[in-house]
N, C-alpha and C positions, 0 to 999 in steps of 0.2 A: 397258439391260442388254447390248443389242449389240455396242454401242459399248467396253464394259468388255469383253468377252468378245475381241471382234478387238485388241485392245490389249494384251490378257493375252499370246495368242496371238503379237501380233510381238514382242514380251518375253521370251515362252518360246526362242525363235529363240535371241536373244542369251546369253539364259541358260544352255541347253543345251551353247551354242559353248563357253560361258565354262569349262564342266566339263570338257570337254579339257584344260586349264590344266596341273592335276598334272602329268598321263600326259606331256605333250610336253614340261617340267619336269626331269620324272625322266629321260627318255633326256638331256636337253642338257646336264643337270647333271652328266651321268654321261661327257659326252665331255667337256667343261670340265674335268673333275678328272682325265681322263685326259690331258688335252693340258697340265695344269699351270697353267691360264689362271685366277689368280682374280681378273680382274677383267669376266673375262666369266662366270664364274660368279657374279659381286656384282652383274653385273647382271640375268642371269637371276633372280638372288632377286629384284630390286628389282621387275623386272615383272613375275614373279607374283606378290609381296604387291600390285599397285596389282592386278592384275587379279582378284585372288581379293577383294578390297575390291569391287571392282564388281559381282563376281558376288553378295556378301552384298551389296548394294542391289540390286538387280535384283529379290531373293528376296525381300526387303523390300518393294520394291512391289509386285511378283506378291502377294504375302498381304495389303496394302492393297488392290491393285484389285479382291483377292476378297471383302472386307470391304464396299467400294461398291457391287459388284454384288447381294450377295446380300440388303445393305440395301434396294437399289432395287426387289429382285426381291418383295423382302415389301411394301413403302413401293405398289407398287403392287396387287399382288396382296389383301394385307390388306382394304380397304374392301368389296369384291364376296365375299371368302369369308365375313368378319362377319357382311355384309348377308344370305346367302344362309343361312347356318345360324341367324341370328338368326330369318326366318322362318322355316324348318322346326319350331324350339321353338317358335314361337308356336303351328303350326298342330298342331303334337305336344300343345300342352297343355303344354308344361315336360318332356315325358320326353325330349327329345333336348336335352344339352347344347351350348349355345349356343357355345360358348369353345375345345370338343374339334377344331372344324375350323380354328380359328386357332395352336390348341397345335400341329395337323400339318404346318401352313406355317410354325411357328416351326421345329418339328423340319429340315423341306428348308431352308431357311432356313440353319439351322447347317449344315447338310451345304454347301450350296455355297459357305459360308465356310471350308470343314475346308482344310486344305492337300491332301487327296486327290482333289479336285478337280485339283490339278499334276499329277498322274500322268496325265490325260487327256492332258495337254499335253505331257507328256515322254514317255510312251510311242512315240510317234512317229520319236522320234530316234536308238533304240535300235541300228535293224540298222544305221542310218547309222554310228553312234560305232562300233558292233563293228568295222565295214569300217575306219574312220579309224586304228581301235588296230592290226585289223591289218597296216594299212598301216606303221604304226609300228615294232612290232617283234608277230612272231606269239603270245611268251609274255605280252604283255600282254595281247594280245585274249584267250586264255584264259583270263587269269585275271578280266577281265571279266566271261567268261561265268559261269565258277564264282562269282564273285561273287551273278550276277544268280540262278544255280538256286537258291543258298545261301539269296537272297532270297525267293522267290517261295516255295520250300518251307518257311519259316519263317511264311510270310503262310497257306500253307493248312494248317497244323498248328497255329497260335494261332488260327484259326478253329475248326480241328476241335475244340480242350482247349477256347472259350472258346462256343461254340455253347447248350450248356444254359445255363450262368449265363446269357445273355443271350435268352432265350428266356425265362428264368423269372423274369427282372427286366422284360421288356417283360410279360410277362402282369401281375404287379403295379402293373406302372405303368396296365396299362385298368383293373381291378379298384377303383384307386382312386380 
């Protein structure tokens, strides 16, 4: 599982880099069409369509090596949680469900397959890109950041509307 994890990790590297691509795009495109030059703006397009293609592989395998890992992560975990709540029912007599502590590692299990596991890996990169955009040009870095508030404030407002449903769907999910 480590081994996936450090590999995700120098993956993220590239893939991060990759998402500059637009941003530095959009200024050269912008002076290519000011200077009349299209055929350095035909190939600006050229090499961000090959690079934004590698970037959707990259993303592609980042979500496979998450798939490997989280396989591996239950593939070994599985036998000893089985074994472990398997006797506990025994010795409960049958009142503790045998299967409930494998349902919990199926549950982690999905989670460190979710693609939110990336935001571990990308959060990292963040104040780096701000600084790179505004290195760039300053109105891009801002809109970055408005970007990123836009975001983060959207993730704690569909928590706050989505809190009870999900609270009263997990209680029916022990229930039954």
């Amino acid at each position: 599982v480590i081994s996936y994890v450090k590999l995700l990790g120098i993956i993220s590297i590239f893939s991060n880099l990759l998402m500059l691509v637009p941003p530095i795009y959009m200024i050269q495109a912008h002076r290519a069409v000011n200077a009349n030059s299209k055929q350095t703006l035909l190939a600006l397009t050229v090499i961000m369509i090959v690079l934004l293609i590698a970037f959707g592989i990259l993303e592609w395998v980042r979500g496979q090596l998450l798939q490997r890992a989280s396989a591996r992560f239950f593939q070994i975990l599985a036998p000893a949680v089985f074994r472990d709540s398997f006797d506990k029912s025994v010795s409960a007599r049958g009142i503790v469900n045998p299967t409930g502590a494998l349902d919990d590692l199926q549950g982690v299990r999905r989670f460190l397959a979710s693609r939110v596991i990336l935001g571990f890996f990308d959060a990292p990169y963040v104040p780096l890109f701000i600084f790179i955009l505004f290195l760039m040009h300053p109105y891009v870095a801002l809109f970055a950041i408005f970007g990123a508030v836009v975001l983060v404030s959207l993730t704690f407002a569909n928590e706050r509307l989505n809190r009870a449903d999900v609270n009263r769907a997990q209680s029916l999910e022990k229930s039954a």
